[in-house]
Every structure is written in C-alpha cells, then in structure tokens.
C-alpha positions as CSV (number, residue, x, y, z in Angstrom):
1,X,156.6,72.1,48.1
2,X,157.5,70.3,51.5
3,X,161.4,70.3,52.2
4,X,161.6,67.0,54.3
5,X,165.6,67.6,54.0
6,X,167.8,70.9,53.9
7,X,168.6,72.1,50.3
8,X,171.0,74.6,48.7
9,X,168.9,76.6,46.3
10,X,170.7,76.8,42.9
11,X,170.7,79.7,40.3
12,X,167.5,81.8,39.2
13,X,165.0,80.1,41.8
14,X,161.8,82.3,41.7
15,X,159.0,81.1,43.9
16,X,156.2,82.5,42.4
17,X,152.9,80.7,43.6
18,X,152.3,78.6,46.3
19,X,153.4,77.7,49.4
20,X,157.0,76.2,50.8
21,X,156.8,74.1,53.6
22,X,158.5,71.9,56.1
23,X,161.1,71.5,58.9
24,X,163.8,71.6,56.7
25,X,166.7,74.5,56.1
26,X,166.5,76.3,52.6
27,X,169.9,77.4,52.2
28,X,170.5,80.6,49.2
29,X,174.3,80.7,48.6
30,X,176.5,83.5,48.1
31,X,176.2,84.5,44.3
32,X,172.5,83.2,44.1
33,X,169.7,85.6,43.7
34,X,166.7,84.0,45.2
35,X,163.5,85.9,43.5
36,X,160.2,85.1,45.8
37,X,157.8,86.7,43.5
38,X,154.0,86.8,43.8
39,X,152.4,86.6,40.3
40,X,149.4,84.8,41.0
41,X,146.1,84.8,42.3
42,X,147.1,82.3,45.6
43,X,150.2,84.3,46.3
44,X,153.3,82.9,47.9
45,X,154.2,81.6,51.2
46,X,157.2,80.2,53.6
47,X,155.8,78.3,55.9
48,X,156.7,75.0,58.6
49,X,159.1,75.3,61.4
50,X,161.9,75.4,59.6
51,X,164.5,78.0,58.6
52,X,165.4,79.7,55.4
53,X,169.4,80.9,54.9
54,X,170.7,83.9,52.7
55,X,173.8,83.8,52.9
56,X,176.8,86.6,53.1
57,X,176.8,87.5,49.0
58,X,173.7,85.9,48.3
59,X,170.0,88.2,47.1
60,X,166.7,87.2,48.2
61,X,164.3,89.5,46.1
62,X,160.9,89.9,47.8
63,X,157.9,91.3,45.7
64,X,155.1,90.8,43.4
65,X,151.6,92.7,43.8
66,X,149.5,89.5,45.2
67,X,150.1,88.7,49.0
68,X,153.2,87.2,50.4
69,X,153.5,85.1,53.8
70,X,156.2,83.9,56.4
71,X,154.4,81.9,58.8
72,X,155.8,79.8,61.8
73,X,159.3,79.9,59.8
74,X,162.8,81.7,60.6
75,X,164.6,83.8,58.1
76,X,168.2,83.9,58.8
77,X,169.4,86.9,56.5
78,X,173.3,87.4,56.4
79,X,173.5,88.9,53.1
80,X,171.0,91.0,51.3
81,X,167.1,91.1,51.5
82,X,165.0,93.3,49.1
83,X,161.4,94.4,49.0
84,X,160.8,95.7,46.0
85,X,157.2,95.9,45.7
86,X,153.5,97.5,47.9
87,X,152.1,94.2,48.0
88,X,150.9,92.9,51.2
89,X,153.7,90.9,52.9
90,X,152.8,89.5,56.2
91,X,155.0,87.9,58.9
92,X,152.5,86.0,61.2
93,X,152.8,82.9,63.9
94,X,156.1,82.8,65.5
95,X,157.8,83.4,62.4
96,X,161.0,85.3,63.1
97,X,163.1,87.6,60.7
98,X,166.9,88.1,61.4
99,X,168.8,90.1,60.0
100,X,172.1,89.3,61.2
101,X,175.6,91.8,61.6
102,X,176.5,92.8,58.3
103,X,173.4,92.1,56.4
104,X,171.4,94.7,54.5
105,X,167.4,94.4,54.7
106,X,166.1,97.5,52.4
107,X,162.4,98.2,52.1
108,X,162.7,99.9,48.7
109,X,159.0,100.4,48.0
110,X,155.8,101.5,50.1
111,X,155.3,97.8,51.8
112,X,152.0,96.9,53.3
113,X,153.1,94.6,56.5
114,X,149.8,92.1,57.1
115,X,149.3,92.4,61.4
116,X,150.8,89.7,63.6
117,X,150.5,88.0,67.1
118,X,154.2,86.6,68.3
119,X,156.3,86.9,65.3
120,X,159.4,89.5,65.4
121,X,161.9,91.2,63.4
122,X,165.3,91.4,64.8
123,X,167.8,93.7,63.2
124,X,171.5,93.3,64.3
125,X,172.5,94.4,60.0
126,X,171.0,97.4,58.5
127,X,167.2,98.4,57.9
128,X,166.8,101.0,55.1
129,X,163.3,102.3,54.4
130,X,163.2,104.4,51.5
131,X,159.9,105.8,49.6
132,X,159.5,106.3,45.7
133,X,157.2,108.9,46.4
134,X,159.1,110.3,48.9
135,X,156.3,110.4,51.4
136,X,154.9,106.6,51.8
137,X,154.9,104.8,55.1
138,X,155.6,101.1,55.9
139,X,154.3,99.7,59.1
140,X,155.9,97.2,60.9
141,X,153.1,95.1,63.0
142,X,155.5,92.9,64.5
143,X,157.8,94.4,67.3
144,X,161.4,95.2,66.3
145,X,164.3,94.5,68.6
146,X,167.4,96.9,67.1
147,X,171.0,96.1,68.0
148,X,172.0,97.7,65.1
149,X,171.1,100.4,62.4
150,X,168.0,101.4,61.2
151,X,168.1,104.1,58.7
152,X,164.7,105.8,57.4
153,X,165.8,107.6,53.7
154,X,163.0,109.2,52.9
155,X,159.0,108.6,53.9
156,X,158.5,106.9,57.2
157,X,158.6,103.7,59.3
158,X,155.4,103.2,61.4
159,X,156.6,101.2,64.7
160,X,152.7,99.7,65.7
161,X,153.7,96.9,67.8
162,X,157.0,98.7,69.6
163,X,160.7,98.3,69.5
164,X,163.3,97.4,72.1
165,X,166.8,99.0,71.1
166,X,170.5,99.6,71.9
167,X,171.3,100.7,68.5
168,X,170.9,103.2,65.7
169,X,168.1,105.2,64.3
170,X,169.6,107.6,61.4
171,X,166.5,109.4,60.1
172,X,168.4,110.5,57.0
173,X,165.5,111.9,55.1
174,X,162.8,110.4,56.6
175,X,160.7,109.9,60.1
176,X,160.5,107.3,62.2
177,X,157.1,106.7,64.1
178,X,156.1,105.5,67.9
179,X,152.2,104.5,66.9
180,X,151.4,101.9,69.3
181,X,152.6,99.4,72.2
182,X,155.9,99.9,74.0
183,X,159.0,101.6,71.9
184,X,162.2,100.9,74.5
185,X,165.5,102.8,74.0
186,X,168.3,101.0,76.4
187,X,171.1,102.8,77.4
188,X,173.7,102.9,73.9
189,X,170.3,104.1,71.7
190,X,171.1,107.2,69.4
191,X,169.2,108.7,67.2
192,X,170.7,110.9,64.1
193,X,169.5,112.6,61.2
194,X,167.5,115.4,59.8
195,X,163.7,113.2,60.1
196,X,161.5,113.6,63.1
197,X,160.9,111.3,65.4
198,X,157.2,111.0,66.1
199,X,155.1,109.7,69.2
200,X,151.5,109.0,67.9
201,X,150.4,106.8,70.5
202,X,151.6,104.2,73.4
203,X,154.9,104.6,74.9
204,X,158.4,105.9,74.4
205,X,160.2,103.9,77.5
206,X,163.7,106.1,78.0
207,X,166.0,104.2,80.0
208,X,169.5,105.5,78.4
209,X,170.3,109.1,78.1
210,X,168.8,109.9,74.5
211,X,169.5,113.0,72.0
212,X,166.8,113.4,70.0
213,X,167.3,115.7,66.3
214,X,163.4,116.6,66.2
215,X,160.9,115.2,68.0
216,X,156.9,115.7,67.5
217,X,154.7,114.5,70.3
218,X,151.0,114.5,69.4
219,X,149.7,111.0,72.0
220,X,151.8,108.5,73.8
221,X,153.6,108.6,76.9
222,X,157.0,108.9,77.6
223,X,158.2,107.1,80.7
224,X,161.3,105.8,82.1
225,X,164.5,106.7,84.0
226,X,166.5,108.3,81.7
227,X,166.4,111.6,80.2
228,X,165.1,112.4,76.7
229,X,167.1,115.4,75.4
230,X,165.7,117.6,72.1
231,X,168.7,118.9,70.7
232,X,166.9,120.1,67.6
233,X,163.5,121.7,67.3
234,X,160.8,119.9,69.2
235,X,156.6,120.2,69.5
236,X,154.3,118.6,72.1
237,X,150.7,118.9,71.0
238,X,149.4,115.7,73.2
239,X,150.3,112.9,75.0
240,X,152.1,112.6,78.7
241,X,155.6,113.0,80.1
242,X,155.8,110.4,83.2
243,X,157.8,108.5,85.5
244,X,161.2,109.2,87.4
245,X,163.1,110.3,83.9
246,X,164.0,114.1,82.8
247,X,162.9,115.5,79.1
248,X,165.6,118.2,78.3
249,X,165.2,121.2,76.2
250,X,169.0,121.7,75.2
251,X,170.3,125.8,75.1
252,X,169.7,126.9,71.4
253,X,166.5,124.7,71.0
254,X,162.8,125.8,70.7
255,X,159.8,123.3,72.4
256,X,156.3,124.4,70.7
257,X,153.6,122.9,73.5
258,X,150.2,124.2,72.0
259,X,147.0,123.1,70.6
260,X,144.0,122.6,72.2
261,X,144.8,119.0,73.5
262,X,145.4,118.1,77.2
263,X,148.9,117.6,77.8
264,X,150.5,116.0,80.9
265,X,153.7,116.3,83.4
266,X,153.0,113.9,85.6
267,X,154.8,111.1,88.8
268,X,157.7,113.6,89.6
269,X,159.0,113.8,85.8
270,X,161.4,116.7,85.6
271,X,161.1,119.3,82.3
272,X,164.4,120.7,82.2
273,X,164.2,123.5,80.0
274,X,167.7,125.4,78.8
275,X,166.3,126.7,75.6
276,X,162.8,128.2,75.0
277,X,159.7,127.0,75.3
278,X,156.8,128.6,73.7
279,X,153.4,127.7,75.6
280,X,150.1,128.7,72.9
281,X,146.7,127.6,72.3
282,X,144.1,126.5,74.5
283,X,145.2,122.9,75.9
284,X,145.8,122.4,79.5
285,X,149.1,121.5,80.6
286,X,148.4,119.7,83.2
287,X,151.6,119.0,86.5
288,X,150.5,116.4,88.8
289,X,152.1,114.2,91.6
290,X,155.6,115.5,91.9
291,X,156.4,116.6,88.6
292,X,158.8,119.6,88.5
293,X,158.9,122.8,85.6
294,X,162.5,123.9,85.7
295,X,162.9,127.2,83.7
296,X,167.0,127.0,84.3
297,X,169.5,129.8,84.2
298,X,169.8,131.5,81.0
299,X,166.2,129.7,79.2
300,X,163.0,131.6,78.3
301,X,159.6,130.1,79.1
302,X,157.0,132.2,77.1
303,X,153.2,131.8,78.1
304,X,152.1,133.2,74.9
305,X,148.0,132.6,75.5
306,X,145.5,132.1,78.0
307,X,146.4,128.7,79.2
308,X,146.0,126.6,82.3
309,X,148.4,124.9,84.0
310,X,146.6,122.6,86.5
311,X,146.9,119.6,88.7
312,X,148.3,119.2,91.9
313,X,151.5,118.8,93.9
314,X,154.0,119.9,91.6
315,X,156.6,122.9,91.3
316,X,157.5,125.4,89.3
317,X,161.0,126.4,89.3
318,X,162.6,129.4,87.4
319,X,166.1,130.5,87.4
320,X,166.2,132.3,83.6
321,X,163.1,134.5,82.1
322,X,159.8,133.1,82.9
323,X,156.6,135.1,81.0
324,X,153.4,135.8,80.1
325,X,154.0,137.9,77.0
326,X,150.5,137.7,75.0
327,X,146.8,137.4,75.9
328,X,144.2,139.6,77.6
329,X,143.1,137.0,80.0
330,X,144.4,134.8,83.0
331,X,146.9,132.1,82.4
332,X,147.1,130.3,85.5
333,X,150.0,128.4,86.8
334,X,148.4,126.4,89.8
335,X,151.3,125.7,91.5
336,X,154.2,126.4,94.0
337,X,156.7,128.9,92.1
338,X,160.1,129.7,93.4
339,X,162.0,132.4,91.6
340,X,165.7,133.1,91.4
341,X,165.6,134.2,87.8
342,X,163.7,137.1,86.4
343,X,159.5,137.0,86.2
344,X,157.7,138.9,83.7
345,X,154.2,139.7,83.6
346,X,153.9,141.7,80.1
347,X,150.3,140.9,79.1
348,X,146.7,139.9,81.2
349,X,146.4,138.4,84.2
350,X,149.5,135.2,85.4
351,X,147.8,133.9,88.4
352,X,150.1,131.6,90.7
353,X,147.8,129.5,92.8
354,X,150.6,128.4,94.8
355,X,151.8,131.9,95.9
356,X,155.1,133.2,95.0
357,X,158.6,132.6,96.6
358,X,161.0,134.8,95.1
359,X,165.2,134.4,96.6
360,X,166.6,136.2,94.2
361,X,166.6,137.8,90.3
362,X,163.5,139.9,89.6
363,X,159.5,139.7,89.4
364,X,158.1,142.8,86.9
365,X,154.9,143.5,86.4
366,X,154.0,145.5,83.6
367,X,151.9,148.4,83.3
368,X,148.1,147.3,82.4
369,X,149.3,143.7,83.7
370,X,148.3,141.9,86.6
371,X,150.3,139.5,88.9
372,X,147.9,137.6,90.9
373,X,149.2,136.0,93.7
374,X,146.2,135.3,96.5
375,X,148.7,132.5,98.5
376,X,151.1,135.5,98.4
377,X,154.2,137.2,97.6
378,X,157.4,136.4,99.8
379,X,160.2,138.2,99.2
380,X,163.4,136.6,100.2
381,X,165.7,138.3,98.0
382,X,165.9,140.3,94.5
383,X,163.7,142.8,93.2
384,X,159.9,143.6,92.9
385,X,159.2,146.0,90.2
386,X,156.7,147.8,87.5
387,X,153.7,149.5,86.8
388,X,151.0,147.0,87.0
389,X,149.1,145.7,89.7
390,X,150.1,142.7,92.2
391,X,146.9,140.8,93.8
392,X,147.6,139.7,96.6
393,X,149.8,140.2,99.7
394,X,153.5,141.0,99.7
395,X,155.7,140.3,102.4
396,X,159.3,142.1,101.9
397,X,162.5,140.9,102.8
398,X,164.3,142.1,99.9
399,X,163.6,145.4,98.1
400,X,160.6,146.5,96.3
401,X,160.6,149.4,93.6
402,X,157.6,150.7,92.3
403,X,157.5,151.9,88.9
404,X,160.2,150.7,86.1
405,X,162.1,153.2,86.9
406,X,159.4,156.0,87.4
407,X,155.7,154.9,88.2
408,X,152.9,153.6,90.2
409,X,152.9,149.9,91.4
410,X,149.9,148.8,93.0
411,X,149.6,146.2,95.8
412,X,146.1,145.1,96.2
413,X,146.6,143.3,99.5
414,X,148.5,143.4,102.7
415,X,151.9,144.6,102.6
416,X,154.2,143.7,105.6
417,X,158.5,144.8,105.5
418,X,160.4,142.6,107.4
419,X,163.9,144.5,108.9
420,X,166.0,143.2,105.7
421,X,163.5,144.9,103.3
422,X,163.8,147.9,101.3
423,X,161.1,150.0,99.8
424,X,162.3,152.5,97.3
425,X,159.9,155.8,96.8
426,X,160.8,158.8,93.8
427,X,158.6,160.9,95.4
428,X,158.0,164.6,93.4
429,X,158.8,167.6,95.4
430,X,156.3,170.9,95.6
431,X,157.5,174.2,94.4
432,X,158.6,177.2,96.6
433,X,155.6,179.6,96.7
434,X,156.6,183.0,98.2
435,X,155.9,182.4,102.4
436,X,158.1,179.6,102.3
437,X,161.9,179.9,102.1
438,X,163.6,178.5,98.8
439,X,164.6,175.0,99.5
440,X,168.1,174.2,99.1
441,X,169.6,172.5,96.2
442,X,170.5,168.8,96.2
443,X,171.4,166.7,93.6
444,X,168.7,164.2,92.8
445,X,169.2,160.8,93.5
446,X,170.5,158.7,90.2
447,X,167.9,157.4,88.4
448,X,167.0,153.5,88.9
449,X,167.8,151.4,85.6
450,X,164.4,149.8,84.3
451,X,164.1,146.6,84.5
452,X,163.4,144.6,81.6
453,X,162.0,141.4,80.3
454,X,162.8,139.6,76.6
C-alpha cells in the first residue's frame, strides 16, 4: 500500500503482511488501536519518507513472530507504543523513532532489534523494558538519544550502538548495558534503581556529575570531565578509567577490582576512593600518564593478593588505611607514594618503586612482613613502626619506633636522622650481680601504645 495523501487510520486497522509505503502522513487517532501484526511469511513493513502519527490516547500494537521493518520512515509516537512480541523488529535507513513528552513506548517481550546504519530512537516519553522471563535482553542497534525516562523493569537493555542523555535511567529491577560505541551522560543524567549498570565494551563519556546505584565494569572505557560517583556497590574486572574526569568511591561503598584482566588508570584520571576498595586476583592495574590513586581520609584500600600496579608517571596518594593484608609474595605499587594516613604492611612483600614520602599518620610493618622501599623512605612527619623488615634506606625527620610497642624492626639499608627526628629504643637492662652496686629504682618509662592497622 502506497499512501500518496495523509490518512486518518480508522478503527481495528491491523497491518499484517506487506509493506506501507509512501511520502504521505498515517495519522492513528486518539481511541484507535492500530495492531501492526506480522502473521505471514513476507512480514510487515513501514517504509517511504513519510511519517506515521499516534496520537495522545491512541495504541499502536507492534508484534507477530515473522520480521517487522521501519525503513527510511519517522514514527512520531505521542501516545502509546507496544511491543508485544520476540520477533525480529528492525529500524534501518534513516528511519527515526520518537517518542515524544508524555508518550509511553514499553518493550513488553524479549525483542530482537535487526542492526542499523543512520536510523535512531529518540525518547523524550518513557521507555519501559520489561522481560517475561525475568532475565531476557533487548538490544537496541540504533543509538538512543534520552531527554527523558528510561526505565529497565526487569531483564536488561543492551545499548550496542550508544546513547547521548540528559535524562533518566531508573533500573527498577533490571540492568541497563554499555556494549558498544559511545554511551554520553550530559550534565542533568541520573541514574536510580536497584539494577546494575554494566560497561561491556566502548565508552561511557561522563561529562555531568553522575551517581551511579551499582556499577559492573568488565571492558569499555570511561572518559570524560565529570566525575562518576558509585554510591552503591561497585566491581571493575576490565576495561579503562581515562581522561581529565574523577570516578568516586562514595564513604559506605565497596569497589571489588579483581580478576585476572588488565585494568587501566590512565591520562591524569583521578580514583577518589572514600569507601573501600578491595584489590584481588592476578590482573594488573595498571597507572599511567598522570593518573592519581587517592586513598582519602577515613577509606581503606586493601591489597588483598599478589598484584601489580604498573605504568608510569602517576601517584599514589593515601590519607586513610592503605594495606597489603593477604598474600605471601610481592604486590608492587610502582609508583610515587605520599602518606599522611596510616600504611600497613600485614602480609608478604608491598614494594614501592617510587620510594616512600611519609608527612604525617603512620607506616607499620608487621612482623614476618616486608616493606620494600629501594627509592627510599623519607620521613617528614608521623610514625615508623613494627616488627618486620623495611628494605631500603630511611631518612628520619619524624620519629621512628621499633617494635609495636616491644620488638625488633629491621632496616636493611642506610639509616640517616636528621635534627627533627626521633628514634625511640626499650632497651632491657642487666641484673645486679654482687661486685656491682644495686642500681637505683626508676620507674620505667610508660609503655608505647601499639599501633594498629584494620
């Protein structure tokens, strides 16, 4: 059917085979249900360079098994729009899908989205994916640009071609995936819900300041100027962390990096951390070109295996509990790291490549544990403590106490005290034997408080 001039669809219109075409407007008016079912072996199509209307109060019921098209045309929806069916629907050409302010576009079924060149969904209405089965995915191979609300109920919603927002993501039930091309969140983005979202693959551009529920990083790249916040519980298993932007860890909030995957922090990204971070596995973490590890004040960052972190030309900065708590061997932390907070070394061998700076808090090494430190240990301020061994040498301008409180520390290097540092010695006196006159009695000297680590 060619539509040479616009019509107003009238009552109980089902298309069910073939193709609509032309460069005419199909109008569906309020209290019409429009049913575009696919029943037979050619499947249905809207096609032509013209537009089809629903409008406010009118239905356009999408399904069928066999394959559906919109090719070349625009769908203007300002009422409501429902896929009810898996079959393959596919939006190809420059075909563009609106779904205007107020309208409702629900994916109700498992839909199987045919891939796409130029076409585009634009969503200023509602988008509700929901899953029978509770765990189906649709993907959408067309990019999304979001000015309003999408809502994932339950399964998930596969972005493979990207999205460009300033509006709403409620993951209600369900996730929301980043699988491919470039997924943009503008400044006025949020993202609610109990779901996850997911970065799979390409990238996650941050230019707003974005809270994130959960968040699961397995590929991808995140870039951009803003900062990324996980307010709920996060993991990173692969992928990069780039550009001029800051990923958060908010206080109360666990970030799992582990597996054995390389993982990057790279072009002077900053990782705030003010929750905990839990480092496992064998993967790399790789800090490169600028990047900056801030442990801030109050925030645990727990080395938990026998993991590199490489590159070059980045810092580590700790102001709360930094630690290697687990693992016999070397974790190595190739960088610059300035301490203000407290440093633990409960377990193996932390090696710091780029020496150690320490202006205030604590550094404790514990017994059986080895600090290693060949670029050296400059004390500016704070404490030097424990029972283990440090590797390296030690310059003192603050106050060193061996043992934790009682005990042997062992400096396998150079030690140098400059006039602001303190060395504190228990050192066990020798009993009276009869030539010698009994000593006289002094109090001993209060016992130092151990210091301690989480």
């Amino acid at each position: 059917m060619t539509l040479n001039a616009d019509v107003t669809a009238p009552a109980n219109v089902v298309l069910r085979n073939g193709v609509l075409d032309g460069a005419a407007t199909l109008t569906i008016p309020s209290g019409v249900t429009f049913n575009w079912i696919a029943g037979g072996a050619g499947g249905a199509s809207m096609t032509g360079t013209g537009t089809t209307v629903v409008k406010s109060g009118a239905a356009l019921i999408i399904g069928g098994a066999n394959g559906k098209s919109l090719s070349n045309r625009t769908l203007n929806n300002s009422g409501t729009v429902n896929f009810v069916d898996k079959g393959v629907f596919t939006v190809d050409g420059n075909a563009k899908f609106n779904n205007l302010a107020g309208a409702t576009f629900n994916l109700q079924n498992d839909v199987d989205f045919g891939t796409s060149t130029t076409a585009a969904v634009n969503n200023a209405g509602t988008l509700t994916k929901s899953s029978p089965s509770g765990t189906g995915n649709t993907t959408l191979p067309v990019p999304l640009n979001n000015t309003g609300l999408v809502r994932v109920n339950s399964g998930s919603l596969t972005l493979s071609r990207g999205a460009t927002s300033i509006g709403t993501f409620n993951l209600v039930g369900g996730d929301l995936i980043s699988a491919g091309s470039t997924t943009t969140f503008n400044a006025g983005t949020t993202v609610t819900g109990s779901g996850i979202l997911r970065l799979t693959g390409g990238t996650l551009l941050v230019n707003g300041n974005v809270s994130l529920p959960k968040y699961v990083q397995s590929g991808g790249t995140v870039d951009g100027p803003g900062t990324l916040t996980f307010a709920g519980s996060a993991a990173w298993t692969g992928g990069d962390l780039v550009g001029p932007g800051t990923t958060a860890v908010a206080a109360g909030t666990t970030l799992s990096i582990f597996r054995s995957s390389e993982k990057s922090l790279v072009s002077s990204h900053v990782l705030n951390n003010f929750g905990t971070v839990t480092l496992t596995g064998t993967g790399p973490l790789g800090l490169n070109i600028g990047a900056v590890l801030a442990n801030r004040a109050g925030a645990l960052f727990d080395i938990q295996s026998d993991v590199l972190l490489g590159g070059a030309g980045a810092r580590v900065v700790n102001e709360g509990t930094f630690q290697k708590s687990a693992g016999v061997g070397t974790s190595l932390v190739n960088h610059a790291f300035a301490n203000s907070g407290t440093l633990c070394v409960k377990a193996g061998t932390l090696s710091l490549g780029g020496g150690l700076t320490q202006t205030a808090g604590t550094t404790l090494v514990a017994a059986g544990a080895t600090l290693d430190a060949r670029s050296g240990v400059v004390l500016l301020g704070g404490v030097l403590t424990g029972t283990g061994l440090v590797h390296g040498d030690v310059t003192n301008g603050a106050t060193l106490n061996p043992g934790s409180p009682l005990g042997t520390l062992t400096v396998d290097g150079k030690y140098t005290q400059t006039a602001a540092g303190v060395l504190n010695l228990e050192v066990g006196g020798t009993a009276s034997t009869p030539c010698s006159p009994p000593r006289p009695t002094r109090s001993p000297p209060p016992r130092r408080t151990p210091a301690r680590c989480n």
